[in-house]
C-alpha positions, 0 to 999 in steps of 0.5 A: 500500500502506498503512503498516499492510500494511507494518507488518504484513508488517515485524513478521511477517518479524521475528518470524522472523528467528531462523529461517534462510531455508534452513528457513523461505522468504520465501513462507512468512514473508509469508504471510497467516495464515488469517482468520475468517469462512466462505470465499467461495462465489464462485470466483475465476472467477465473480468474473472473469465478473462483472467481464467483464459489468459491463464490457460495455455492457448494451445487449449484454444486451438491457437497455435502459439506458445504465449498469448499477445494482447490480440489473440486474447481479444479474438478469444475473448471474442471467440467464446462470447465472454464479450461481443467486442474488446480490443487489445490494448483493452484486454491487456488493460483488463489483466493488467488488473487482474491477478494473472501473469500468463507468462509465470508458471502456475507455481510461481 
């Protein structure tokens, strides 16, 4: 965790302590405030899918390379309908921030 994030969090748990706990829970203090921007058209669950792909070999999916690129992926992603459309500066942004490296063994 940065010390930004822990600045952040520092100063809004400030900010309340006027307040009790009894009225005002921890959850509800540090809580994140809404951020700008048009929320994501991918669920949580979609997100999951890709992650799960990326982690397969792409042998698995009949592709004959050794190593996903960012198109491939997309074409997959498209291919088993877990999106109609993504690009491939996309679907790399997508595992990017997910928790899969496809190119790291599966034991580490």
């Amino acid at each position: 965790m940065s010390a930004n994030s822990v600045r952040v969090w520092r100063n809004r748990w400030l900010s309340f302590a006027a307040i009790p706990l009894a009225e005002l829970s921890v959850e509800e203090r540090l809580a994140d405030i809404p951020r700008p921007g048009k929320p994501s058209a991918i669920s949580p669950e979609q997100v999951c899918r890709i992650v799960a792909l990326a982690c397969e070999l792409p042998e698995q999916s009949n592709r004959p390379i050794t190593h996903w690129s960012a198109s491939e992926l997309a074409a997959e992603i498209i291919a088993r309908g877990i999106l109609p459309t993504i690009s491939p500066r996309h679907a790399a942004r997508v595992l990017k921030r997910g928790i899969c490296n496809p190119t790291a063994s599966v034991a580490g």
